[in-house]
SEBAFI-606100 format. One record per residue (C-alpha): residue number from 1; residue in one letter; x, y, z. Coordinates in Angstrom, 1 decimal. Example, Ala and Ser with C-alpha at 12.3 -4.5 7.8 and 13.67 -1.06 7.14 Angstrom:
residues 2
<lumdren><nr>1</nr><rest>a</rest><x>12.3</x><y>-4.5</y><z>7.8</z></lumdren>
<lumdren><nr>2</nr><rest>s</rest><x>13.7</x><y>-1.1</y><z>7.1</z></lumdren>
END
This chain:
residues 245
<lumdren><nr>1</nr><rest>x</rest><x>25.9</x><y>7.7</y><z>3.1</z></lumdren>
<lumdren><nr>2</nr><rest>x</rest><x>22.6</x><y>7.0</y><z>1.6</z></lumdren>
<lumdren><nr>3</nr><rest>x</rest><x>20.4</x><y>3.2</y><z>1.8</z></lumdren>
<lumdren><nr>4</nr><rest>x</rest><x>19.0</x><y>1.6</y><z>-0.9</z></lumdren>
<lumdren><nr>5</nr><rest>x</rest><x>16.8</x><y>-0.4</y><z>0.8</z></lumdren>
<lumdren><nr>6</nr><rest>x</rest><x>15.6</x><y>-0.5</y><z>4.3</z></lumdren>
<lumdren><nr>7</nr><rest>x</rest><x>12.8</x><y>-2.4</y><z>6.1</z></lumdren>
<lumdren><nr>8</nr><rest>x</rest><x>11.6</x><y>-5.1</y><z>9.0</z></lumdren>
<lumdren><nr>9</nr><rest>x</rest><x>12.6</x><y>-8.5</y><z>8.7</z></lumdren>
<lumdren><nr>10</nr><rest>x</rest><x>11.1</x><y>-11.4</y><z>10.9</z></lumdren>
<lumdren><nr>11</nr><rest>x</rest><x>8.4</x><y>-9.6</y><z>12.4</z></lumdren>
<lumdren><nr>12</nr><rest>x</rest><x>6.0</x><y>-12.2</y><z>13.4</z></lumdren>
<lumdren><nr>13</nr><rest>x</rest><x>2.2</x><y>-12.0</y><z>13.7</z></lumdren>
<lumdren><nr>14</nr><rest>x</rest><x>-1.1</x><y>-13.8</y><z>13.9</z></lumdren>
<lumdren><nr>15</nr><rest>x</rest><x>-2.7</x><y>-13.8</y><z>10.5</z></lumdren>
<lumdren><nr>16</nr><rest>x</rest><x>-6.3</x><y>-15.2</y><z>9.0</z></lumdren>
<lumdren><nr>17</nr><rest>x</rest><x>-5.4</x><y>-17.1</y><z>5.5</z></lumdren>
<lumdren><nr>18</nr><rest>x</rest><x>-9.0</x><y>-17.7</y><z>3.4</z></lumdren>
<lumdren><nr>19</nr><rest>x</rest><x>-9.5</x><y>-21.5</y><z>2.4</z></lumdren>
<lumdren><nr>20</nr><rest>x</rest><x>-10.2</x><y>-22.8</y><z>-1.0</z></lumdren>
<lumdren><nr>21</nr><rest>x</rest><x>-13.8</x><y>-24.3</y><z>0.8</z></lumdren>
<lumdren><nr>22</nr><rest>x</rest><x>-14.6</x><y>-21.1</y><z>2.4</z></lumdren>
<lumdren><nr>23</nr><rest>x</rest><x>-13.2</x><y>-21.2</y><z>5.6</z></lumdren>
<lumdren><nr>24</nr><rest>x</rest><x>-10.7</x><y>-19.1</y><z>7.1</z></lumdren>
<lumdren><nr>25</nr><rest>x</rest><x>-7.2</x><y>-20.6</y><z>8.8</z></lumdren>
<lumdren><nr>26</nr><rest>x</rest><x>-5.7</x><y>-18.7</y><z>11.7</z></lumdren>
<lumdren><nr>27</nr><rest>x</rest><x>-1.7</x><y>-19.2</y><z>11.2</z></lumdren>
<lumdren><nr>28</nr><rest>x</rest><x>1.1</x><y>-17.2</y><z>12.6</z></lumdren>
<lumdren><nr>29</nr><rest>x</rest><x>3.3</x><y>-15.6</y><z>9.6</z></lumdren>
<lumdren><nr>30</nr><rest>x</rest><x>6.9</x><y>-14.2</y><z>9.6</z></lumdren>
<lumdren><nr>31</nr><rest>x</rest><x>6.6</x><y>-11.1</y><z>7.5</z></lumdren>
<lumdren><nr>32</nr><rest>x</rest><x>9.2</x><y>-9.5</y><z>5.9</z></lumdren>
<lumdren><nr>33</nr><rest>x</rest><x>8.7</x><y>-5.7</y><z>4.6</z></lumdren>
<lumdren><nr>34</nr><rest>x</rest><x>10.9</x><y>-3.3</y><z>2.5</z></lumdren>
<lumdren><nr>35</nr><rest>x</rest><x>10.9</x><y>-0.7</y><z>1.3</z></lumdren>
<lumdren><nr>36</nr><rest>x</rest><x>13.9</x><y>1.3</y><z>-1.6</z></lumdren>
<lumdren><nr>37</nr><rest>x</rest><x>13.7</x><y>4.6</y><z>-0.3</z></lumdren>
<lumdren><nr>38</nr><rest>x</rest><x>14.8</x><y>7.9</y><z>-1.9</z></lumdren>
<lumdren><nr>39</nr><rest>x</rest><x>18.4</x><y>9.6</y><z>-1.1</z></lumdren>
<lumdren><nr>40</nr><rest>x</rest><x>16.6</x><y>12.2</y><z>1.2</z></lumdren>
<lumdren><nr>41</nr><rest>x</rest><x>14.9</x><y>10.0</y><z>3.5</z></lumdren>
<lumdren><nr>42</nr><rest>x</rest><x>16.3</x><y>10.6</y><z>6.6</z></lumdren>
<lumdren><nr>43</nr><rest>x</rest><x>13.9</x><y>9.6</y><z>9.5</z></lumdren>
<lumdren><nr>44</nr><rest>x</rest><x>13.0</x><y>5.7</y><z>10.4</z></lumdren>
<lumdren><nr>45</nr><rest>x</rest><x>10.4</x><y>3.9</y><z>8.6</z></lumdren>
<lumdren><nr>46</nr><rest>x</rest><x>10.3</x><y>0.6</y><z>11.4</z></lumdren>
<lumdren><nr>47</nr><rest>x</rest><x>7.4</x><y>3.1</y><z>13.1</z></lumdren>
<lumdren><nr>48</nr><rest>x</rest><x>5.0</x><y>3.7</y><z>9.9</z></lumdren>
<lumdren><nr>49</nr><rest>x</rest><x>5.9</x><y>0.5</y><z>8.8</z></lumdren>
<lumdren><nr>50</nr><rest>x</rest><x>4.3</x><y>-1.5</y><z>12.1</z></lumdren>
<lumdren><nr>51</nr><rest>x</rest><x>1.9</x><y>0.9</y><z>12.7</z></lumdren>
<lumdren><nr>52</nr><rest>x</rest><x>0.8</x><y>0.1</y><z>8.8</z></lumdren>
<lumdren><nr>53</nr><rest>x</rest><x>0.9</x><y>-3.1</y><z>9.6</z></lumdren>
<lumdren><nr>54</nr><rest>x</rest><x>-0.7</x><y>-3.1</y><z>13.2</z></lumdren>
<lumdren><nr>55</nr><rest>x</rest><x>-4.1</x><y>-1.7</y><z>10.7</z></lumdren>
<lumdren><nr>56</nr><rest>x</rest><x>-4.4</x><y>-5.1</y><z>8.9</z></lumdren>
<lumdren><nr>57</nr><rest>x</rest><x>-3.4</x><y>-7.8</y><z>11.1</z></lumdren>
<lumdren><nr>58</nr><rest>x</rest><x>-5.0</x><y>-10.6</y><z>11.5</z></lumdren>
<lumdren><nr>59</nr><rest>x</rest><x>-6.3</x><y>-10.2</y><z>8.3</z></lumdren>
<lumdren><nr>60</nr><rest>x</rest><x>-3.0</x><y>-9.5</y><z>6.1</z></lumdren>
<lumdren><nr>61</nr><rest>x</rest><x>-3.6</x><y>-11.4</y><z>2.8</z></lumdren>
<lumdren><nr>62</nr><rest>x</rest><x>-3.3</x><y>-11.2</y><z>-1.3</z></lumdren>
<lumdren><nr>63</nr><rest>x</rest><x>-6.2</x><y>-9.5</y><z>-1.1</z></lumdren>
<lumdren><nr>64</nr><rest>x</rest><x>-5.0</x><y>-6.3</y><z>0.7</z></lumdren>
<lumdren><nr>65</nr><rest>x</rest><x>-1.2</x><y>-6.7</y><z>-0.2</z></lumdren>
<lumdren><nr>66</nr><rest>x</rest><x>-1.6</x><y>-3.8</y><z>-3.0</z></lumdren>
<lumdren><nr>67</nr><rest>x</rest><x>-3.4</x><y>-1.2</y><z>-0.5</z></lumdren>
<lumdren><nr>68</nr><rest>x</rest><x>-0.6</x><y>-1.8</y><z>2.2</z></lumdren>
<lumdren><nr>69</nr><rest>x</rest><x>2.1</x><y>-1.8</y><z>-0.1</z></lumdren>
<lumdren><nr>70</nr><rest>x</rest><x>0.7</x><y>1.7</y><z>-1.5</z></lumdren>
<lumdren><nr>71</nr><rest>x</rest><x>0.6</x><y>2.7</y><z>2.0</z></lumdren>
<lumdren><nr>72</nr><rest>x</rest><x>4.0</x><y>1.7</y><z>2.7</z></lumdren>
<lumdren><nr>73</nr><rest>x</rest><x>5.3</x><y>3.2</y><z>-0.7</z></lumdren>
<lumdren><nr>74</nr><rest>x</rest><x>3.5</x><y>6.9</y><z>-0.4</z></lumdren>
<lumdren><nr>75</nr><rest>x</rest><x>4.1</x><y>7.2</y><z>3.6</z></lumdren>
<lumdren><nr>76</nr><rest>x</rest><x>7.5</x><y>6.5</y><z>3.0</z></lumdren>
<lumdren><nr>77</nr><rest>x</rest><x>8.0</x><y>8.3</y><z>-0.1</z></lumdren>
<lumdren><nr>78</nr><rest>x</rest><x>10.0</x><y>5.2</y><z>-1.5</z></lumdren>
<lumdren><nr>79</nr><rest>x</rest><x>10.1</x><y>4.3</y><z>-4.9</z></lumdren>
<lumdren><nr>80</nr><rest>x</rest><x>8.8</x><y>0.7</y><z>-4.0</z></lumdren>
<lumdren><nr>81</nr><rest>x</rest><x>7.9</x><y>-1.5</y><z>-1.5</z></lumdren>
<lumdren><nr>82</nr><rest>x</rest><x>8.1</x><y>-5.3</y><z>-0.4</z></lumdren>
<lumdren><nr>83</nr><rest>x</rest><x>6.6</x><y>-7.9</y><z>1.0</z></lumdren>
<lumdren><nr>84</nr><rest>x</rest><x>7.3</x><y>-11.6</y><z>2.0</z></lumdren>
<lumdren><nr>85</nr><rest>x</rest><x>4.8</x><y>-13.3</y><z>4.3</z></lumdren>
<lumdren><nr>86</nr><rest>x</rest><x>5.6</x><y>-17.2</y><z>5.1</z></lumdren>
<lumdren><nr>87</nr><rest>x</rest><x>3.6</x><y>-19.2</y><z>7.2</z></lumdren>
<lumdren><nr>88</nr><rest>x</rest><x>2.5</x><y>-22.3</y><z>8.1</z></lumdren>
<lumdren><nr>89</nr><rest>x</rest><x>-0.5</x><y>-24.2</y><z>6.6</z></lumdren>
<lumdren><nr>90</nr><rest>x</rest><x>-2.2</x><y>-26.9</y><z>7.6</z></lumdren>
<lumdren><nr>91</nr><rest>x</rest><x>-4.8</x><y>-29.6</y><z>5.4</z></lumdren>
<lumdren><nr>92</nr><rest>x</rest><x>-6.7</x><y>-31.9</y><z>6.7</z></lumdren>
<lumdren><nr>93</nr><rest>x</rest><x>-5.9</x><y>-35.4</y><z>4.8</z></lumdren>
<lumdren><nr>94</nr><rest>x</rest><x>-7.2</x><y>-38.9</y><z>5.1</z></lumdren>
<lumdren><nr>95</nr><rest>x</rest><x>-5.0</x><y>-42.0</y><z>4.9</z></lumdren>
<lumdren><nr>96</nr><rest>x</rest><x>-5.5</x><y>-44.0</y><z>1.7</z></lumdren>
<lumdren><nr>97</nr><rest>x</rest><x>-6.6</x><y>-46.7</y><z>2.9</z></lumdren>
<lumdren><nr>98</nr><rest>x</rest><x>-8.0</x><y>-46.5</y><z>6.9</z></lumdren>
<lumdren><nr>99</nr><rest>x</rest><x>-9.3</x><y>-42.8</y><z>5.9</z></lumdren>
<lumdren><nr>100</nr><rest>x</rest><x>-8.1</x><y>-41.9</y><z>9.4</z></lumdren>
<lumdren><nr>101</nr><rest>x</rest><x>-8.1</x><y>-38.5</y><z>9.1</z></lumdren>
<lumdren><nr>102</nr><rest>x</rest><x>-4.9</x><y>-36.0</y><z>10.3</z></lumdren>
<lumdren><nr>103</nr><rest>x</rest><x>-3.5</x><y>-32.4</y><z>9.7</z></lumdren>
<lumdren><nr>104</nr><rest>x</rest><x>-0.4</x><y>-32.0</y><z>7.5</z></lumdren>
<lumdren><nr>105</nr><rest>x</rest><x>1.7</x><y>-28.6</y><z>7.9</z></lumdren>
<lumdren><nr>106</nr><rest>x</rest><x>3.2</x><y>-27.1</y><z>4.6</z></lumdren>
<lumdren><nr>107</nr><rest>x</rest><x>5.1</x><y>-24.0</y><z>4.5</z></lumdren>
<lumdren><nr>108</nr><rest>x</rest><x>4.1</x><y>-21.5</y><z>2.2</z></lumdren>
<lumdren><nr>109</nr><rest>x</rest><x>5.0</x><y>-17.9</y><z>1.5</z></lumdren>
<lumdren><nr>110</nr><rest>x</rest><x>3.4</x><y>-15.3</y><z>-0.4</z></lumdren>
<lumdren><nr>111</nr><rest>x</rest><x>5.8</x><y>-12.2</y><z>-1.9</z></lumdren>
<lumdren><nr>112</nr><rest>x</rest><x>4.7</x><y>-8.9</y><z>-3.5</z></lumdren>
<lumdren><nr>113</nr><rest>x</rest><x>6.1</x><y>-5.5</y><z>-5.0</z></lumdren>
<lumdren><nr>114</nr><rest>x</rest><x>3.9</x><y>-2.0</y><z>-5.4</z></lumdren>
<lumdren><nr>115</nr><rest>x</rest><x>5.2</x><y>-2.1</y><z>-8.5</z></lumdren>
<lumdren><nr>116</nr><rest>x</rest><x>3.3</x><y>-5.6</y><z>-9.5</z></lumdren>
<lumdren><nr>117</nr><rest>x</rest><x>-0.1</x><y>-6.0</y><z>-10.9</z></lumdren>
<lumdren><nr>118</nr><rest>x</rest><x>-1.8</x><y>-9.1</y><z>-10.2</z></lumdren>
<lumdren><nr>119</nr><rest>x</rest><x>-1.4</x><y>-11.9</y><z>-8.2</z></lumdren>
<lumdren><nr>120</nr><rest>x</rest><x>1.8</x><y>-12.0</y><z>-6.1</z></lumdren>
<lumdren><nr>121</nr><rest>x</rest><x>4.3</x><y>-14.9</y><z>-6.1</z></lumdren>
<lumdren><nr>122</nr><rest>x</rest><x>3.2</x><y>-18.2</y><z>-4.3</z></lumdren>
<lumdren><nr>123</nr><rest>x</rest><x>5.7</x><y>-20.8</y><z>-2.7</z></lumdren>
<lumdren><nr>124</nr><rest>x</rest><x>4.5</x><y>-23.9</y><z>-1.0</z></lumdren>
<lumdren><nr>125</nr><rest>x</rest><x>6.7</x><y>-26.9</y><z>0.1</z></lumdren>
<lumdren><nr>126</nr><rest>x</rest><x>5.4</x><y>-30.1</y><z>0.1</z></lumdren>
<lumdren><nr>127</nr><rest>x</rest><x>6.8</x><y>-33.7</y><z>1.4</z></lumdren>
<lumdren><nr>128</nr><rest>x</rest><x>6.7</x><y>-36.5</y><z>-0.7</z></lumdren>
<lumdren><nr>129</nr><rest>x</rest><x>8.6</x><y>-40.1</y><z>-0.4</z></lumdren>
<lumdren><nr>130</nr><rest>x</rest><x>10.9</x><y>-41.1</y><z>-3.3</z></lumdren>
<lumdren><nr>131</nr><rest>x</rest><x>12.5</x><y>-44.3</y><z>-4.1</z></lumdren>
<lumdren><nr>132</nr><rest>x</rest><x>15.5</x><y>-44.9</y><z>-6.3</z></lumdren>
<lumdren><nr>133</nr><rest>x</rest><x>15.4</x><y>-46.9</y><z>-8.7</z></lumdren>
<lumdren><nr>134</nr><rest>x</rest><x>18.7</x><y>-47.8</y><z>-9.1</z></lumdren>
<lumdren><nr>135</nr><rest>x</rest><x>18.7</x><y>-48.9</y><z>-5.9</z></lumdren>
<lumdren><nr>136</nr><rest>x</rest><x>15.4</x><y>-51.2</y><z>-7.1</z></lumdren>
<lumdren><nr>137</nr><rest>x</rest><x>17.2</x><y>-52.6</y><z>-10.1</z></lumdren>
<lumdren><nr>138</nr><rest>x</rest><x>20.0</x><y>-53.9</y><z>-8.5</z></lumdren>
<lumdren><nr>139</nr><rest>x</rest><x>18.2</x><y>-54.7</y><z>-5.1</z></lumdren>
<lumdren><nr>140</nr><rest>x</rest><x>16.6</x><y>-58.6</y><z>-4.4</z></lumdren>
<lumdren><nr>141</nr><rest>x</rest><x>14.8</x><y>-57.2</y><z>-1.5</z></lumdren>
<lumdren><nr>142</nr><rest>x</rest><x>13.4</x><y>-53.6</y><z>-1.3</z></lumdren>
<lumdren><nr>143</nr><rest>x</rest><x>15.0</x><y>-50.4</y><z>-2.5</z></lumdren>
<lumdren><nr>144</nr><rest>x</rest><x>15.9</x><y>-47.2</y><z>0.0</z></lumdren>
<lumdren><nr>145</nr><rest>x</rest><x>13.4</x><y>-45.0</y><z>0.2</z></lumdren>
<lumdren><nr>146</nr><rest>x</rest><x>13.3</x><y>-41.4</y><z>1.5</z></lumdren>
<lumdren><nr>147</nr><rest>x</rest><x>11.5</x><y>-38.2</y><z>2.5</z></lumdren>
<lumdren><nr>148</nr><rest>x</rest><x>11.9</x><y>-35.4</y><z>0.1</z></lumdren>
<lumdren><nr>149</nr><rest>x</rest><x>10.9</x><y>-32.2</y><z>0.1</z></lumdren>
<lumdren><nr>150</nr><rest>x</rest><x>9.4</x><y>-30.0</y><z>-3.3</z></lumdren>
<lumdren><nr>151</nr><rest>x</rest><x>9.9</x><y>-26.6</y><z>-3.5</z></lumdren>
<lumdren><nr>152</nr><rest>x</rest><x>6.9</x><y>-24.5</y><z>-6.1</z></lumdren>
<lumdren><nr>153</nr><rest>x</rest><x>7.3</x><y>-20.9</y><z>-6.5</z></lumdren>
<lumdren><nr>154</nr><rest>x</rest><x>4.3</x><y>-19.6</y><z>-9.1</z></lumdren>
<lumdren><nr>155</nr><rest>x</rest><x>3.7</x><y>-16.2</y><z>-10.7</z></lumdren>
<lumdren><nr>156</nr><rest>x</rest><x>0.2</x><y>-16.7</y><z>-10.9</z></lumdren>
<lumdren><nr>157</nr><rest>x</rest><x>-2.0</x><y>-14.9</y><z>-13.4</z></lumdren>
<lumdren><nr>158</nr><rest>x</rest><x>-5.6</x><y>-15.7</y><z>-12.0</z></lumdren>
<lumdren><nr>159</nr><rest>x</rest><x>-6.1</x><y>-16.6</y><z>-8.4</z></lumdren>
<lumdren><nr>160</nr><rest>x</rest><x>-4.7</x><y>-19.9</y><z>-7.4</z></lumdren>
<lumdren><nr>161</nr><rest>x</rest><x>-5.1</x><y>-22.0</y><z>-4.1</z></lumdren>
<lumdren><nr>162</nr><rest>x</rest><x>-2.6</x><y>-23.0</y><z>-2.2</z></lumdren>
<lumdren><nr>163</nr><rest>x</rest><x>-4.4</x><y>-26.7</y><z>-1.7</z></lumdren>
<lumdren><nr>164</nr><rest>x</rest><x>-4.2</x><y>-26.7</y><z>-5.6</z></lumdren>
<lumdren><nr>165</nr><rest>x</rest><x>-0.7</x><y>-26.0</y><z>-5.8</z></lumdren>
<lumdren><nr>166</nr><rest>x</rest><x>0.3</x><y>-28.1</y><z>-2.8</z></lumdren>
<lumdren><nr>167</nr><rest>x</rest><x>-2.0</x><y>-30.7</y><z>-4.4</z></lumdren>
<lumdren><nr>168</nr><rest>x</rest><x>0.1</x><y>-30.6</y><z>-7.8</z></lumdren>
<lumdren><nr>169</nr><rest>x</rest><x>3.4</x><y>-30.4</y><z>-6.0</z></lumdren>
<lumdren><nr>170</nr><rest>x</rest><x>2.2</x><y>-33.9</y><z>-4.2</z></lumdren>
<lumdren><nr>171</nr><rest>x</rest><x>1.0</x><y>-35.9</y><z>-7.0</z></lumdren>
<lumdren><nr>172</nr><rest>x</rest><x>4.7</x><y>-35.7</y><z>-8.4</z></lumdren>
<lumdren><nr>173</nr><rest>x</rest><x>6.6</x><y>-38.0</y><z>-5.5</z></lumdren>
<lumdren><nr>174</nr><rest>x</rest><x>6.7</x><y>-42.2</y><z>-5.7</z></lumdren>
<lumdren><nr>175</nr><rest>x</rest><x>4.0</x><y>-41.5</y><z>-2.8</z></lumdren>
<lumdren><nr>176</nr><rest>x</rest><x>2.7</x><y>-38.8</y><z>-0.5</z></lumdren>
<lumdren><nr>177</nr><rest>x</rest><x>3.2</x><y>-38.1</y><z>2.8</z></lumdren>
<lumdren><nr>178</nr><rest>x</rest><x>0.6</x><y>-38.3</y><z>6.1</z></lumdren>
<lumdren><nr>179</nr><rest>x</rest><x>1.2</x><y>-37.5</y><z>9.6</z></lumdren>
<lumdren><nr>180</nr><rest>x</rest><x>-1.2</x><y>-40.0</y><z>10.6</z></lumdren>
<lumdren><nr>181</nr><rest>x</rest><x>-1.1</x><y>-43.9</y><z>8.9</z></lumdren>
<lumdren><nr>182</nr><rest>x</rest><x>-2.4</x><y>-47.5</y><z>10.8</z></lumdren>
<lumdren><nr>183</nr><rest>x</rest><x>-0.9</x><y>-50.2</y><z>9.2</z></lumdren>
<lumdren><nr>184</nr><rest>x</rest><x>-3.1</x><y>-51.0</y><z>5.9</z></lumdren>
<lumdren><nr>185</nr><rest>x</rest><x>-2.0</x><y>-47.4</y><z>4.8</z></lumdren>
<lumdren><nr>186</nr><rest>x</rest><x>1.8</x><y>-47.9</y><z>5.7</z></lumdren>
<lumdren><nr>187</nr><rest>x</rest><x>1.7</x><y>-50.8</y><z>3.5</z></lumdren>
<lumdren><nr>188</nr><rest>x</rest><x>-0.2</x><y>-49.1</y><z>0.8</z></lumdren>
<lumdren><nr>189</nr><rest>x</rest><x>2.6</x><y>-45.9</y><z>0.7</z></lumdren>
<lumdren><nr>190</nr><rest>x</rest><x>5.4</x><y>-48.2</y><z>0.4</z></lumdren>
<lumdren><nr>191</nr><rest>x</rest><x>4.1</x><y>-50.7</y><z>-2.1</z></lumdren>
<lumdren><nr>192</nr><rest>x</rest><x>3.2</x><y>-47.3</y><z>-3.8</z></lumdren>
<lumdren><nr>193</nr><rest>x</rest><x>6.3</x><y>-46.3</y><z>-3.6</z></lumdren>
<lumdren><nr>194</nr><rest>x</rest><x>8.2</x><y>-49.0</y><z>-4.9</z></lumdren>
<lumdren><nr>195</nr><rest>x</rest><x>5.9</x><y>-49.4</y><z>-7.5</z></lumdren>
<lumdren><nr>196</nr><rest>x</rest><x>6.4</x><y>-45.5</y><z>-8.8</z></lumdren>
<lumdren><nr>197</nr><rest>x</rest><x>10.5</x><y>-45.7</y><z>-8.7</z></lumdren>
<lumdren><nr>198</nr><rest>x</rest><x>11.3</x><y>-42.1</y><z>-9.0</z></lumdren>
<lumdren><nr>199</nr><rest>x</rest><x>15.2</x><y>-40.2</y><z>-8.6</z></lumdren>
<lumdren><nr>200</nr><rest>x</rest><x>15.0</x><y>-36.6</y><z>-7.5</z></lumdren>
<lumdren><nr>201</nr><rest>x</rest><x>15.3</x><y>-35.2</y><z>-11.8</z></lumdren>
<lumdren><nr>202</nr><rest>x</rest><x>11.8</x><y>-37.3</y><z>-12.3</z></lumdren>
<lumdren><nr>203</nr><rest>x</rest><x>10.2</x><y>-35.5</y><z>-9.7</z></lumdren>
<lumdren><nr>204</nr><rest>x</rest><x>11.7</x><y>-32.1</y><z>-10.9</z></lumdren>
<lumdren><nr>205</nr><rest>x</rest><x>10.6</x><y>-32.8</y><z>-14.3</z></lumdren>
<lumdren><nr>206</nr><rest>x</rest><x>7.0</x><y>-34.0</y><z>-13.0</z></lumdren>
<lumdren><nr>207</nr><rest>x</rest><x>6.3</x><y>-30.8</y><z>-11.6</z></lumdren>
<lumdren><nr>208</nr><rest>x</rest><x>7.6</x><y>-28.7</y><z>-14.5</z></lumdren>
<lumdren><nr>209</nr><rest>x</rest><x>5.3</x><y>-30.5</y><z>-16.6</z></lumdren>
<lumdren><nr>210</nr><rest>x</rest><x>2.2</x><y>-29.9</y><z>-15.0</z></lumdren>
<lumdren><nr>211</nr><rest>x</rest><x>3.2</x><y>-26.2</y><z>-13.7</z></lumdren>
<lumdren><nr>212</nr><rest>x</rest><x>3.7</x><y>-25.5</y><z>-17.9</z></lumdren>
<lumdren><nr>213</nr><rest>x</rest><x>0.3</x><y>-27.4</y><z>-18.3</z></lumdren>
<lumdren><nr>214</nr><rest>x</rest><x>-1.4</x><y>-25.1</y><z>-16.2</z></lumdren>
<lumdren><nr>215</nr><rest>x</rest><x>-3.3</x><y>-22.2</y><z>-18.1</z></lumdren>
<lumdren><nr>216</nr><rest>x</rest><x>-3.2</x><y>-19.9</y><z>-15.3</z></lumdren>
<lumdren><nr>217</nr><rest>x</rest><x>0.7</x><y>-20.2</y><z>-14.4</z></lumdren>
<lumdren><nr>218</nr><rest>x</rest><x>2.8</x><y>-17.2</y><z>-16.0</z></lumdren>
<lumdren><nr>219</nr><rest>x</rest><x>6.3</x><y>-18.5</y><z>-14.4</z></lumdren>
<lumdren><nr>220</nr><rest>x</rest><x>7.6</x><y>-21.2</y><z>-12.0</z></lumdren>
<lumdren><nr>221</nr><rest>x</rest><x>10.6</x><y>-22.9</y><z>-10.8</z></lumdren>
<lumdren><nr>222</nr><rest>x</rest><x>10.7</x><y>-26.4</y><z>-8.8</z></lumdren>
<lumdren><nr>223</nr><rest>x</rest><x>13.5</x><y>-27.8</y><z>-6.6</z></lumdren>
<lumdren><nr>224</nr><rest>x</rest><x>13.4</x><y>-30.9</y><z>-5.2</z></lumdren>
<lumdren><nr>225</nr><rest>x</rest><x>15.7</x><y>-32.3</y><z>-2.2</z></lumdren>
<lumdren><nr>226</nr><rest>x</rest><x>16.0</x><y>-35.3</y><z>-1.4</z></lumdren>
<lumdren><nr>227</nr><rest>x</rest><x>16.9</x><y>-36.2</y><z>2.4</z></lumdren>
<lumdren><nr>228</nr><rest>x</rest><x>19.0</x><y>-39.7</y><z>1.1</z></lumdren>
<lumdren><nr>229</nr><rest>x</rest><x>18.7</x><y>-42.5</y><z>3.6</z></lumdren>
<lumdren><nr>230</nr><rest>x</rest><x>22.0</x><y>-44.0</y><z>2.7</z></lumdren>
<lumdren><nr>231</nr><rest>x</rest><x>24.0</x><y>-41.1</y><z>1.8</z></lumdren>
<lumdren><nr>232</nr><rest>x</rest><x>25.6</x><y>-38.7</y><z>4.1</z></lumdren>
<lumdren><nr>233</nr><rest>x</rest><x>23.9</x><y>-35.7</y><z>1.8</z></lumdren>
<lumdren><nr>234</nr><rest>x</rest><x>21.2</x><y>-34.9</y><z>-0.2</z></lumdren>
<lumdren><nr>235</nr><rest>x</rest><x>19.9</x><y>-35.3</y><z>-3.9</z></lumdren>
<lumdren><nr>236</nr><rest>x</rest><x>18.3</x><y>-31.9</y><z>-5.5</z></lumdren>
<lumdren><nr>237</nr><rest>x</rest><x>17.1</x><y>-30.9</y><z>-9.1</z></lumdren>
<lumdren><nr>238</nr><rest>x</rest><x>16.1</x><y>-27.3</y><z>-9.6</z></lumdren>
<lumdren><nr>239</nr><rest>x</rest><x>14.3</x><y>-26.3</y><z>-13.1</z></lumdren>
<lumdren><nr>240</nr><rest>x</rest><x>13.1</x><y>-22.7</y><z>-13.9</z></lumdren>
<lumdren><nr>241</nr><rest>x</rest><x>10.7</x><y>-22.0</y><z>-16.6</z></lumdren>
<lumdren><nr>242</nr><rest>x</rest><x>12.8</x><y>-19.4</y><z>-17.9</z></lumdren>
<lumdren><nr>243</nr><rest>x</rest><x>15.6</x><y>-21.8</y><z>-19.3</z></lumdren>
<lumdren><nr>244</nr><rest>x</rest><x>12.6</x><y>-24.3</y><z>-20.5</z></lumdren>
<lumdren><nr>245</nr><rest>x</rest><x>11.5</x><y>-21.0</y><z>-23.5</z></lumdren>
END
């Protein structure tokens, strides 16, 4: 019986990710690597395919995806090759009002074929608060409020940051997220929030607009989840650039 496809899956290493300011971030990724092999492959690839990989690490990035996937491809004979690389990253944010300064984690993954030229797909997931504005309308005092949680997938066609792309994904919510506030700030993210009333579709829509307003963005899709603070579930939207042509 012959495979289609065979590979590693949560092999987990240290990794340096480059900065949009010229740094470089030490992370720990989960990759995932695969490859579609011909019918008469018979011996196991796990050993080239760690070994491959044992030759870039820390520095596995865009930048060398295409010479390790061509490695992977022609060692392995395969008539393509996978990767999906997600990791943490970490900006440094000040609060809006204090400026006290803290790191916020976002989980981003980056996913490439052999077979693609270019950049390779970027995710990132970024917190944000919404508020519901039903719940404002019919509400004399307040209006629930909640963490949610948007998902960005690009196909790039020039180099893109992922603080950009994080960025973009953030300016959508009722407010942002910090992990550090002192009091002037939590008052300033709630007003903000109830002042920018938003239901889970909004945010979805926000996103799309911008992603399509960007001149170096080929494809995206955005879900949004919202973690309700009165409901026993969640709220989502999902929108995909291919049903907007």
């Amino acid at each position: 019986m012959s495979l289609q496809t065979v590979g590693i899956n949560d092999f987990t290493c240290p990794v340096r990710i480059p900065e949009k300011g010229g740094g470089v971030q030490q992370t720990v990724a989960t990759l995932t690597l695969l490859a579609q092999m011909p019918q008469d492959r018979v011996e196991s690839c796990v050993g080239i395919m760690t070994g491959l990989l044992a030759r870039y690490l820390p520095d596995i990035h865009t930048g060398n995806f295409p010479a390790l996937l061509g490695q992977v491809r022609g060692q392995l004979q395969a008539r393509e090759a996978r990767l999906s690389m997600r990791f943490p990253y970490f900006i440094a944010k000040s609060a809006p009002v204090s400026g006290t300064a803290s790191l916020m984690e976002y989980q981003c993954t980056f996913t490439a074929s052999s077979e693609d030229s270019g950049e390779p797909l970027l995710t990132v997931v970024a917190p944000v608060t919404t508020l519901c504005p039903c719940s404002k309308e019919i509400s004399t005092f307040g209006a629930h409020n909640q963490r949610a949680a948007i998902t960005l997938s690009v196909q790039p066609l020039a180099l893109i940051w992922l603080e950009d792309l994080i960025a973009m994904a953030e300016s959508c919510g009722s407010s942002e997220v910090y992990a550090l506030l002192k009091r002037p700030d939590e008052k300033h993210v709630t007003e903000r929030a109830y002042a920018h009333p938003m239901f889970v579709e909004d945010v979805a829509r926000k996103v799309a607009q911008q992603a399509m307003a960007h001149a170096d963005i080929a494809w995206f899709s955005v879900g949004v989840e919202s973690f309700e603070s009165i409901h026993n579930h969640s709220a989502y939207a999902f929108v995909d650039s291919r049903d907007l042509e």
